[in-house]
C-alpha positions in Angstrom: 100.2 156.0 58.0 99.8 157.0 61.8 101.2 155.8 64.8 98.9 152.9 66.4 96.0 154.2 65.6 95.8 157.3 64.0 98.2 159.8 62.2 99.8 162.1 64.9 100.3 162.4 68.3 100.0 159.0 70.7 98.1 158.7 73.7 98.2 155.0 74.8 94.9 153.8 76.9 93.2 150.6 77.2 89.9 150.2 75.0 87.7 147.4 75.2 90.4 145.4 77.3 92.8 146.5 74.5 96.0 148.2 74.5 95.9 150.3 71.8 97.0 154.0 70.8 94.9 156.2 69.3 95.5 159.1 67.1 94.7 162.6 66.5 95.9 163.2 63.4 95.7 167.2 63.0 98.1 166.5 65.6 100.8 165.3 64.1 104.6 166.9 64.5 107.9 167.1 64.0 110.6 167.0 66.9 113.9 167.9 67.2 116.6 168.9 69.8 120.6 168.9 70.2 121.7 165.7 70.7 125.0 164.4 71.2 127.2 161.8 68.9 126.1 159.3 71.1 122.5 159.5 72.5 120.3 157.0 73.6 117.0 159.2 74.3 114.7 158.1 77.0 111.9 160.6 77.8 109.9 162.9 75.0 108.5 166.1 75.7 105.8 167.6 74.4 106.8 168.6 70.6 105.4 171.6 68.8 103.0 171.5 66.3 105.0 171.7 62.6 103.7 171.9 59.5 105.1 168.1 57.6 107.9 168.7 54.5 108.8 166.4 51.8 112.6 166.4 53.2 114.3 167.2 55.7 117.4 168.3 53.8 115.6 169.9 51.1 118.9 170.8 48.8 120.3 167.6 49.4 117.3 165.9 48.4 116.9 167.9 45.4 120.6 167.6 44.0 120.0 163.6 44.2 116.6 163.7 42.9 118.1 165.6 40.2 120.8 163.0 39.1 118.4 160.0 39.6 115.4 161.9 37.6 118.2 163.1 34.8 119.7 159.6 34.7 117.1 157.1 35.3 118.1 153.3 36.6 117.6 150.6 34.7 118.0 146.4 35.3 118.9 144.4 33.4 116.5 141.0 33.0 119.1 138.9 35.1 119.3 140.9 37.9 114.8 140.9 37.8 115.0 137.1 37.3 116.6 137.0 40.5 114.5 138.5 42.5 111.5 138.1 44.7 108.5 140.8 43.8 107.7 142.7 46.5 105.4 145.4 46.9 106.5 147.9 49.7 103.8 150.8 51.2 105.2 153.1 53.2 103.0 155.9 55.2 104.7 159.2 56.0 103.8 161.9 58.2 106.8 164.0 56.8 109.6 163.9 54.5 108.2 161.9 51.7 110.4 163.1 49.1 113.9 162.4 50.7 112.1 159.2 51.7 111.8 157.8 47.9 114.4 159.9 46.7 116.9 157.6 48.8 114.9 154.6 47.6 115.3 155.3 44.2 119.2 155.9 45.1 119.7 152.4 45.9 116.4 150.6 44.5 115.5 146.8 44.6 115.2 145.3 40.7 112.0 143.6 41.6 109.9 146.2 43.8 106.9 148.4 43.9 107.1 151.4 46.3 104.3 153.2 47.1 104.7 156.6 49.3 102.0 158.2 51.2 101.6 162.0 51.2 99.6 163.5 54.1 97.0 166.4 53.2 96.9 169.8 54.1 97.4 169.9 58.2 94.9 172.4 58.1 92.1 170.8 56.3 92.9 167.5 55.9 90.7 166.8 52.6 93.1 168.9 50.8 95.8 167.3 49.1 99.5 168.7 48.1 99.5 169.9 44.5 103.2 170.2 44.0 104.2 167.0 45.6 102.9 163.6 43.2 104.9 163.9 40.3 108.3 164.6 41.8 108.2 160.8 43.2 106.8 159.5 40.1 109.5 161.1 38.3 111.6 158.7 40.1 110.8 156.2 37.6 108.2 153.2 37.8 108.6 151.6 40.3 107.7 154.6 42.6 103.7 155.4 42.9 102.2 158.0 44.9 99.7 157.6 47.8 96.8 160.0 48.2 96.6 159.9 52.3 92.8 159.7 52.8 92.1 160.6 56.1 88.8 159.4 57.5 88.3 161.8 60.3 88.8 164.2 57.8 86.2 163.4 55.4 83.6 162.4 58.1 83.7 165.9 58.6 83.1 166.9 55.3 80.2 164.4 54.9 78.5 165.9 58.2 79.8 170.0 57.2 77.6 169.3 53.3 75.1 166.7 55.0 76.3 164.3 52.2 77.3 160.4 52.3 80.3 158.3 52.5 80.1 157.4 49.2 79.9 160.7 48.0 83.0 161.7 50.1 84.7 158.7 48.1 83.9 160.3 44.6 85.1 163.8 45.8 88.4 162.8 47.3 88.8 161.2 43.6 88.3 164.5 41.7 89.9 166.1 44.5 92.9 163.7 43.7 93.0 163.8 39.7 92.6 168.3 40.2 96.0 168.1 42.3 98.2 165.7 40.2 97.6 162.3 41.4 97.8 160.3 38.3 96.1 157.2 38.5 96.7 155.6 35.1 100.5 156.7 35.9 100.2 154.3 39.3 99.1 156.5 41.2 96.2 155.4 43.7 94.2 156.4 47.4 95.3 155.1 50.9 92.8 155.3 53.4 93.8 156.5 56.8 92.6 154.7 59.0 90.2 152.1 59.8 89.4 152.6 63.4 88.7 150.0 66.1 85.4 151.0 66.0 85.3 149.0 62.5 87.0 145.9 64.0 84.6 145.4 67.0 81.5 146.2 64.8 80.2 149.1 66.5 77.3 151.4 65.2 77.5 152.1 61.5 81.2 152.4 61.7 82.0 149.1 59.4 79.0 150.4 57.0 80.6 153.8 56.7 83.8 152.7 55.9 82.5 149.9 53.4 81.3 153.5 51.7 83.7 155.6 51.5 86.2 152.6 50.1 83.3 152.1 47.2 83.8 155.8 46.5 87.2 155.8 46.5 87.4 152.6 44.5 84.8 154.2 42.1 85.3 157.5 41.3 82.7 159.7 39.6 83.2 157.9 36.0 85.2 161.2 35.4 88.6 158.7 36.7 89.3 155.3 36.3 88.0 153.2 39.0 91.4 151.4 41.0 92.0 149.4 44.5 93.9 151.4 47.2 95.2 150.6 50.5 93.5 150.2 53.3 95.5 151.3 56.5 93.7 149.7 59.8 94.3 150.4 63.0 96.9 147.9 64.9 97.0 147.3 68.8 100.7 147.6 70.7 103.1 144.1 70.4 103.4 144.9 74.7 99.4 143.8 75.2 99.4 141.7 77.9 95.8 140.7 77.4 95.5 140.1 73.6 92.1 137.9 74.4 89.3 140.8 73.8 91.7 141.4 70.8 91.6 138.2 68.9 87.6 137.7 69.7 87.2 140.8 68.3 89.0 140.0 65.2 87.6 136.6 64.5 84.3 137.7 64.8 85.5 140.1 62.3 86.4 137.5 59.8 82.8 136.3 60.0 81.5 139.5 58.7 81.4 138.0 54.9 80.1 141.2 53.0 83.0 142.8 55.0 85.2 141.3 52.9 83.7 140.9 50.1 84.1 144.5 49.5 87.6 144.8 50.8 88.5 142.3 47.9 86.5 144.3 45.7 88.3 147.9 46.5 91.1 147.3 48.6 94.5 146.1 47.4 96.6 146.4 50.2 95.1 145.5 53.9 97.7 147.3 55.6 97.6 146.9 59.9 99.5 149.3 61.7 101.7 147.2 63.6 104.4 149.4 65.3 106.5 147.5 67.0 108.7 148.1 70.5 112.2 147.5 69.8 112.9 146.2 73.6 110.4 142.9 72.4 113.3 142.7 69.5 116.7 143.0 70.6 117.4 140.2 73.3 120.7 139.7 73.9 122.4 136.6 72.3 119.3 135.5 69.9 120.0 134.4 66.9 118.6 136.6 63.5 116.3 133.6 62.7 114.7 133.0 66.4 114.4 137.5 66.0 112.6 136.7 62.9 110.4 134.3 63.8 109.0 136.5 66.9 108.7 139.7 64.6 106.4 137.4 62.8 104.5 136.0 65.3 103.3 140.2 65.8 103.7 141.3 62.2 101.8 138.8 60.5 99.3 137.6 63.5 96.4 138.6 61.2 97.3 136.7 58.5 98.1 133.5 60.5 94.5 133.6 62.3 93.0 134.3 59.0 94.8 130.7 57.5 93.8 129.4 61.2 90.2 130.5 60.2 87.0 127.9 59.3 86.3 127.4 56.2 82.9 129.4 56.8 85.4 133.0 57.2 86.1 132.3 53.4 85.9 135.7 51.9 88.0 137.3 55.0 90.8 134.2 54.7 90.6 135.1 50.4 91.6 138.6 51.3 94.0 138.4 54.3 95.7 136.2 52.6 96.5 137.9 49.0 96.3 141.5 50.5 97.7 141.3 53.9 100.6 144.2 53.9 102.1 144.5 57.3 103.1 148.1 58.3 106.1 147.9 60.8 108.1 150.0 62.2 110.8 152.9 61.0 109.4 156.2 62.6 112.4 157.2 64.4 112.8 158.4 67.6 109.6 157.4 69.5 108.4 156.2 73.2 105.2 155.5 72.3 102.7 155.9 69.2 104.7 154.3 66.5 106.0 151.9 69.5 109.2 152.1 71.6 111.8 153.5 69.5 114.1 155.3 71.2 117.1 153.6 70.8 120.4 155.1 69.3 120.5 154.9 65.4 122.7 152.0 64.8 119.8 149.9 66.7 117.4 151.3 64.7 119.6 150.6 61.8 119.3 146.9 62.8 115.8 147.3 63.9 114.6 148.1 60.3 117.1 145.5 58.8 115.5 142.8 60.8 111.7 143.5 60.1 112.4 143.7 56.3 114.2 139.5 57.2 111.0 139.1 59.1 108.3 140.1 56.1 110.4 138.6 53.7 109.9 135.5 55.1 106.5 135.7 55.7 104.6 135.3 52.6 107.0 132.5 50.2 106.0 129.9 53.1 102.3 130.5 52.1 102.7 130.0 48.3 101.9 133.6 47.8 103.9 134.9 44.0 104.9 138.2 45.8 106.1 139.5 48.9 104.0 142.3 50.9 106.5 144.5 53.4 105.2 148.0 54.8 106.5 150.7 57.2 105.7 153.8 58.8 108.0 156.7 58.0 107.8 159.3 61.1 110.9 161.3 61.9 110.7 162.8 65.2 113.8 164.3 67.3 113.7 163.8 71.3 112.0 166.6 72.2 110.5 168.8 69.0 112.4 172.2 69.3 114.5 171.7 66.0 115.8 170.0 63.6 119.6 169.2 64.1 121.9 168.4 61.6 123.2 165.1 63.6 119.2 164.5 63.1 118.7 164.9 59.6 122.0 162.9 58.9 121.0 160.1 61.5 118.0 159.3 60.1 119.1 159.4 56.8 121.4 156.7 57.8 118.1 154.7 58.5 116.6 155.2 55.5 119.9 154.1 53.8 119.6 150.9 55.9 115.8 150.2 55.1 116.6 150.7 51.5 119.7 148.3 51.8 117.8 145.7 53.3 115.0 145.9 51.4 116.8 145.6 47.7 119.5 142.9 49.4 116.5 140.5 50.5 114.9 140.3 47.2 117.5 137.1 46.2 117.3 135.9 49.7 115.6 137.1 52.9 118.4 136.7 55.1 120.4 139.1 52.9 118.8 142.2 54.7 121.3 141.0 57.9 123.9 141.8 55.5 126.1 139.5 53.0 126.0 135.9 53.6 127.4 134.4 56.4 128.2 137.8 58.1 125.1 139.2 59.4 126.0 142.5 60.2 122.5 143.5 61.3 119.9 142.3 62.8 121.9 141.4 66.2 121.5 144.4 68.3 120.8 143.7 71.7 118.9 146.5 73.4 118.9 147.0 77.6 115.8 144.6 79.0 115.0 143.5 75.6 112.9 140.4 75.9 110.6 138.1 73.6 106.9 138.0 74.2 105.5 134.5 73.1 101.5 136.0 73.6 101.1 136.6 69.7 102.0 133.1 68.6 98.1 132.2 70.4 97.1 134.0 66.2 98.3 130.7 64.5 95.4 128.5 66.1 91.4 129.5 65.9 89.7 129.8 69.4 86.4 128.0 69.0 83.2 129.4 70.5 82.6 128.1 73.5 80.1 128.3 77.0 80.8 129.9 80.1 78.6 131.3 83.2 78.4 134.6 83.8 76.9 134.1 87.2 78.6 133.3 90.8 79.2 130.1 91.0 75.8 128.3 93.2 75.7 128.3 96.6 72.3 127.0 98.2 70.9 125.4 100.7 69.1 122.0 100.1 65.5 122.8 99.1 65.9 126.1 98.3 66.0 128.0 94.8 69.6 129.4 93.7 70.1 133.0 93.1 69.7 133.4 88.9 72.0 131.4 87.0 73.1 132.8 83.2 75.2 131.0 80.7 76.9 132.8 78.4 78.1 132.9 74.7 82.2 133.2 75.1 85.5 132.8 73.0 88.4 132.8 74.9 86.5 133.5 78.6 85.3 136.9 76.3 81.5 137.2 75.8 80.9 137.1 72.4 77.5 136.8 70.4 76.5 134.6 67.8 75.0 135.7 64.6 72.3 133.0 65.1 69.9 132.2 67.9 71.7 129.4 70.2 70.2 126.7 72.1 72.3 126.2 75.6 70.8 123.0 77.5 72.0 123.0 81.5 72.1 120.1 83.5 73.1 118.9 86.6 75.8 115.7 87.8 72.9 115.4 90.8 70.1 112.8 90.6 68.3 115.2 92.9 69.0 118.1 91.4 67.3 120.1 89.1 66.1 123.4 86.6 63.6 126.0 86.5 62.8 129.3 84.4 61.1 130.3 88.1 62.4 130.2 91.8 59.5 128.3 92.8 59.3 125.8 90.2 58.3 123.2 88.6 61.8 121.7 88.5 63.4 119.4 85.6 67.1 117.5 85.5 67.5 119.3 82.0 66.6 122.8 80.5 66.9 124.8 77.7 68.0 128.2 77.2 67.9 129.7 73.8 70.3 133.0 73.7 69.3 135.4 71.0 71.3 136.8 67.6 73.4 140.2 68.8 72.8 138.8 72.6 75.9 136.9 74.9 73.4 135.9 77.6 69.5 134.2 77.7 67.5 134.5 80.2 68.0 133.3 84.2 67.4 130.1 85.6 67.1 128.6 89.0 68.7 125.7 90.3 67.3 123.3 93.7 69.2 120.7 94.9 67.8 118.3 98.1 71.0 116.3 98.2 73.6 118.3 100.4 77.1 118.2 98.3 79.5 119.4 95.2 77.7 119.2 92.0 78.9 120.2 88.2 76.7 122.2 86.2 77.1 121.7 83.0 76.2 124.0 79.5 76.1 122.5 76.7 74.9 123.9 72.8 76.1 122.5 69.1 79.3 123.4 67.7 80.2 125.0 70.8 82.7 124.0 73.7 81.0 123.3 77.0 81.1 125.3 79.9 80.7 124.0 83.2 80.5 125.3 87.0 80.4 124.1 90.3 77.2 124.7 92.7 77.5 123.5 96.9 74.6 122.6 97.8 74.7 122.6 102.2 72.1 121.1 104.3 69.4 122.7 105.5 67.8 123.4 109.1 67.3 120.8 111.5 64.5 118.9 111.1 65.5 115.7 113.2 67.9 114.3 115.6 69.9 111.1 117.1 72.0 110.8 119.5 74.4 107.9 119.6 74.9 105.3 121.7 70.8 105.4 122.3 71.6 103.5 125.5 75.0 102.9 127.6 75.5 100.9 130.9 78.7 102.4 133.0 80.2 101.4 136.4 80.2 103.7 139.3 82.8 107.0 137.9 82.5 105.4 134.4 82.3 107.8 131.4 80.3 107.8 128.5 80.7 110.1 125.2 77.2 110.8 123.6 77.4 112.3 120.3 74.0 114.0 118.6 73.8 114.0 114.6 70.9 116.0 113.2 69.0 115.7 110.1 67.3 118.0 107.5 63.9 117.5 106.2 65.7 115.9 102.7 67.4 113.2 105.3 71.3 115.2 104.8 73.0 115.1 108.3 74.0 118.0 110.3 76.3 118.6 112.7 74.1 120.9 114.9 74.9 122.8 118.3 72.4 121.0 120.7 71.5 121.4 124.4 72.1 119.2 126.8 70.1 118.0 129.6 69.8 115.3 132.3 66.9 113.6 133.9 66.5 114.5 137.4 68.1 112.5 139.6 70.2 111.0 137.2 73.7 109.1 138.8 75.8 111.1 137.2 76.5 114.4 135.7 77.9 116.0 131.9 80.7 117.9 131.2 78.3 120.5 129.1 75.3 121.6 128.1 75.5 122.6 124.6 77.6 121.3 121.4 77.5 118.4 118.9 78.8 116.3 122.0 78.6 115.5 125.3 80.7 112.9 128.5 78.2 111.8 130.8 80.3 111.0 134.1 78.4 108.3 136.8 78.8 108.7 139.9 79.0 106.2 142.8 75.1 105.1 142.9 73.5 103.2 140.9 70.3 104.1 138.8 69.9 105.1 134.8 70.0 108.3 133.6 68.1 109.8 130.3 70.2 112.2 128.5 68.3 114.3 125.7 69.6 116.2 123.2 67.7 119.5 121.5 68.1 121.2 118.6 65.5 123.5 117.3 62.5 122.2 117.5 63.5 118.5 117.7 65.0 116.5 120.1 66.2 112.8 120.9 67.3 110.8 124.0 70.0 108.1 125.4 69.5 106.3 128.4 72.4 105.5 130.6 72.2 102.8 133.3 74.9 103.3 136.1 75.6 99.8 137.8 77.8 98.4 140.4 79.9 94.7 138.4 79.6 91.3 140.4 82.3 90.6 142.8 83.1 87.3 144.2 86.3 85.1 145.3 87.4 82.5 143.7 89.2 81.0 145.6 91.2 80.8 149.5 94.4 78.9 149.2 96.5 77.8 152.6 99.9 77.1 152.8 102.7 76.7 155.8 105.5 78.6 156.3 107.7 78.1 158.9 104.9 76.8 160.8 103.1 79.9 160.5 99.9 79.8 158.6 99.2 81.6 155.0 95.5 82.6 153.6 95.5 83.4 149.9 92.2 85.0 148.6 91.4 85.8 145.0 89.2 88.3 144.4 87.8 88.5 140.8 85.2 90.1 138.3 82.3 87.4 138.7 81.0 88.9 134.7 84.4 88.6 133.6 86.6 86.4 135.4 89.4 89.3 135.1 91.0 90.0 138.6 89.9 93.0 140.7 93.2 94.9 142.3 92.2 97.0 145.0 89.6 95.4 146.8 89.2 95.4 150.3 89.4 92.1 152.2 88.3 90.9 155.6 89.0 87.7 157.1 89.0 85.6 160.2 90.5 81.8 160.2 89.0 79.1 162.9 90.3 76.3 164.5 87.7 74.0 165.0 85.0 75.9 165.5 86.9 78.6 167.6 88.4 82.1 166.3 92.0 81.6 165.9 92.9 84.7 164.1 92.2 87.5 161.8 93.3 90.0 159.7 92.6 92.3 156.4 94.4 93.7 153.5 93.8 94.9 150.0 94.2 93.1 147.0 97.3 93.5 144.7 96.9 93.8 140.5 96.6 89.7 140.1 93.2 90.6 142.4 95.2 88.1 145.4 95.8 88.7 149.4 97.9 86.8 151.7 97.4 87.0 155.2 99.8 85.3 157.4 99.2 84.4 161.3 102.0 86.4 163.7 103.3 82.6 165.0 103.1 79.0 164.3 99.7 77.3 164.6 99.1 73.8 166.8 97.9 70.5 164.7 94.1 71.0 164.0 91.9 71.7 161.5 91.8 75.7 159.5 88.9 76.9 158.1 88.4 81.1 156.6 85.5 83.0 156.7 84.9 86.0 154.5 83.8 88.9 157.1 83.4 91.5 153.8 85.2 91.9 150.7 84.6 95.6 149.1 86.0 97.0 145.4 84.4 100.7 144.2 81.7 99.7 141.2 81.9 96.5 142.8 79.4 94.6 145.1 80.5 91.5 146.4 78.1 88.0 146.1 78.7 87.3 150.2 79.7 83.6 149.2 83.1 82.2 151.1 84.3 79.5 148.7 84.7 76.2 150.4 88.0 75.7 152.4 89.9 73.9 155.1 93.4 73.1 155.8 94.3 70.1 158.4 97.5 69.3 159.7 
């Protein structure tokens, strides 16, 4: 069969958010070009068309095919005992005939081969006449493939306005008329089943269902037989294999699908092409190799044994037909996947994918092995066919047939002789493993998901539309029945409607038609400002959830806080306002700022969430008021001077002069007042002896000493004023007298 998606030429692309590569398969050619004895080729031109050959090395091939034909090989029942069946399908583009000539040279006791033979390059619903019995003359274990190309015959049905079917039944006479032998082994390969047929699009899966039933049919005029079913495979380098694996589980689902697969197809054979850079790391071991070749060559038939129980008819199938087609076309950069690589790498290459298939199927219980590979023989750049070449890839024929007949007593035999693994240990420049493929061994389950922006309102208002949608894998995917998807919210305020202006429920349900991913839009409204967790939720399905913000809305009230402050004179007060929305959810608004007139005092600004109010050195209250829109809200501030009095005068002698100790405290408080000013005068008797004045240290005390020593008598102070700023002082001089 074809390169990665068709039989010919390669032009990789993404489709559908796949990497795939798709084929045109009057297209196809042959390259060659002068090479020396030790090439690694790394860039292709663009080849010339060439009509496809049944060898390469014609006389060569015929001398063999000669001696094999003339002396036909024979097993003895031992050597079948011993060995695994396999069946092996190989698609050609070219040089079929040296192909199973060099199988038959060194054949496996216990396989099947089946060789593909392209039609016509120039109408490709014309087969080759001369070509059938020379491989069945190979003996029987060699059958012959009729290539039926599907572009091909969609032509025909369109060019004689017939049917699919019909085009089945004509390919079969067409077959029998040029020598395919049916009852001799012979049977139809079908080339290929397009993307198109995996992702269900149009009639392309019906059409295909059609033409198999013809092929399987015939026109009563040939016996009715199974062929193999070539479908197209996407490249092992994907990065994004999600849109892939939807598409192919929803696939599975399609039961009638597979019902007539088992029913005409008896090899499901996926193009699976794979890049010899995701093969060769350096220092892995053959098995770890193996196991990775596996993860890509037999992905479908580990999500089909993932599958539910409900994908029985596709999990029947896969399962009993499944024939992977990997990888010997030889020397490719892209198409049959990355290739180019000199031949003793490709020699391992095809040694280690024949260990890889040969392992795949035993594990599963299945009585015979299923191996495929694409045969494509193309030379760096297409000008000619060299004889390094033709010997070259001869070489990896010999290898593929080694490994093929080797592995039937044990799989790791394709490496080479026990214990020695020869092959299969290549390491190729920036090879490295891709562990994406190994997601095929687990079913993704359907699931919810929103297709809309996650919410943003403001409280009280509608949301813009909200849509769940039907998803496997983050991939919208529809169900083949109607689904029911209820919504809610985490909020107790929160809630649904199928209108922006309501009414508006906690709960609602959306139902999502058959052949639809997404139901109708709904609103969400929210009156409690915060984070809230949508949730989707439907039978059998995962939920989805999303997160909605819901912000406050305008202004529809205001505080301001303190409501009411008392400062001393040059005291400071912070005022901070706090608005509201009409649902009670606070908001931090940008207000404006005003005083009363004649207030004691002044603010540092006149708009913002808050505001110092600074007093100044009178005393009085002030009304502060806040606005924001249309609301607005007040704090009075009362500026006041704080009680001053003194506790206490204190005498004492020194050196016979005289010492008067005041105290000046905070009458409210009791707390000392540093700073203040004090006047004094001291009497003796009733005469003015002396005076003096001072300010008050920290401890809220001044001592004020007479200039020389004072007679016998009796001392009495008098307070004459005693000032502190934000102070005013009670007038009251404590009682006091000193006698000596």
């Amino acid at each position: 069969m074809p390169p990665l998606c068709g039989r010919g030429r390669a032009n990789r692309g993404l489709v559908g958010g796949q990497m795939i590569v798709s084929w045109v398969r009057s297209l196809r050619m042959l390259v060659v070009v002068a090479v020396g004895l030790a090439f690694v080729p790394t860039a292709l031109a663009a080849p010339k068309q060439q009509e496809p050959v049944p060898s390469l090395t014609p006389k060569a091939t015929q001398k063999l095919w000669k001696q094999l034909v003339s002396h036909p090989r024979t097993f003895s029942a031992t050597a079948v005992a011993g060995c695994r069946p396999v069946r092996v399908v190989f698609y050609t583009e070219s040089d079929w005939l040296r192909l199973a000539t060099k199988l038959a040279a060194n054949p496996s006791p216990c396989a099947q081969y089946y060789i593909s033979i392209p039609p016509l390059a120039a109408d490709k619903t014309k087969f080759r006449y001369d070509q059938p019995w020379r491989i069945r003359a190979l003996g029987p274990q060699f059958h012959v493939l009729a290539e039926i190309n599907f572009t091909g015959w969609s032509q025909w049905v369109t060019a004689n306005s017939s049917t699919y079917y019909e085009a089945g039944l004509e390919a079969r006479r067409r077959m029998a008329a040029n020598g395919f032998d049916v009852p001799s082994g012979d049977t139809w390969a079908m080339n290929e089943l397009s993307s198109a047929v995996r992702r269900g699009i149009g009639v392309a899966r019906q059409n295909a269902r059609e033409l198999l039933r013809g092929l399987y049919t015939g026109d009563g005029t040939v016996p009715s037989v199974k062929g193999v079913a070539f479908n197209i495979g996407i490249a092992q380098s994907t990065g994004n294999l999600a849109p892939y694996k939807v598409s192919l589980q929803d696939w599975y689902g399609d039961t009638a699908y597979w019902q007539d697969m088992s029913a005409y197809v008896s090899d499901w054979s996926q193009e699976l092409y794979g890049d010899v850079r995701e093969y060769g790391v350096a220092g892995a071991s053959a098995q770890d190799r193996a196991d990775h070749a596996n993860d890509y060559l037999g992905h479908q038939l580990a999500l089909a044994t993932a599958a539910p129980e409900f994908d029985a008819a596709a999990k029947s199938f896969i399962a009993t037909a499944s024939t992977p087609l990997a990888n010997a076309a030889w020397i490719w950069t892209s198409g049959f996947g990355y290739t180019s690589v000199p031949v003793a790498q490709m020699q391992d290459y095809v040694s280690a994918q024949v260990y890889a298939l040969r392992s795949l199927d035993a594990p599963l219980g299945l009585a015979e092995d299923r191996i495929g590979f694409a045969w494509a023989p193309r030379n760096t750049d297409g000008t000619a066919w060299t004889t390094q070449y033709t010997s070259e890839s001869g070489q990896v024929i010999d290898r593929l047939a080694a490994a093929i007949r080797d592995s039937g007593e044990s799989p790791d035999l394709a490496c080479g002789p026990a214990g020695q693994n020869l092959w299969c240990s290549a390491a190729v420049d920036g090879a490295a493993f891709t562990e994406l493929w190994k997601t095929f061994a687990t079913w993704s389950p359907p699931a919810l998901g929103f297709s809309s922006a996650p919410v943003t309102v403001n409280a009280g208002d509608a949301s813009a539309p909200i849509t769940v949608q039907l998803q496997t894998e983050g991939i919208a995917d529809p169900d083949a029945n109607p689904v029911t998807v209820t919504l809610a919210t985490s909020s107790p305020q929160g809630g649904f409607s199928a209108s922006a202006s309501g009414p508006w429920t906690s709960t609602i349900d959306v139902t999502i038609p058959v052949g639809s991913t997404t139901g109708d839009a709904v609103y969400y409204r929210d009156t409690k400002a915060g984070a809230v967790t949508l949730t989707a939720t439907a039978s059998g399905r995962q939920s989805g959830t999303q997160s909605a913000t819901v912000s406050a809305s305008t202004v529809a009230s205001v505080s301001v806080s303190p409501a009411a402050a008392t400062v001393g004179f040059g005291g400071t007060q912070t005022l901070t306002a706090t608005g509201y929305d009409a649902f009670g959810n606070p908001v931090t608004p940008s207000a404006t700022w005003s005083l009363s007139a004649g207030a004691p005092g002044t603010l540092s600004a006149t708009t913002g969430s808050s505001v110092t109010f600074t007093a100044g050195s009178t005393a009085g209250t002030a009304t502060v008021t806040a606005t924001a829109g249309s609301a607005t809200a007040t704090a009075s501030i009362t500026v006041k001077v704080a009680p001053l009095r003194v506790a206490s005068i204190a005498y004492r002698l020194t050196d016979g002069r005289l010492a008067v100790t005041t105290s000046v405290v905070n009458a409210a408080t009791g707390a000392p007042v540093g700073g203040a000013a004090v006047s004094l005068a001291i009497y003796r008797s009733s005469w003015l002896y002396a005076s003096g004045s001072g300010t008050t240290g920290p401890d809220g005390s001044l001592t004020v000493t007479t200039s020389s020593k004072v007679p016998s008598g009796c001392y009495r102070t008098t307070l004459k004023s005693v000032t502190a700023y934000g102070f005013a002082w009670d007038g009251v001089t404590p009682a006091n007298q000193l006698c000596r």
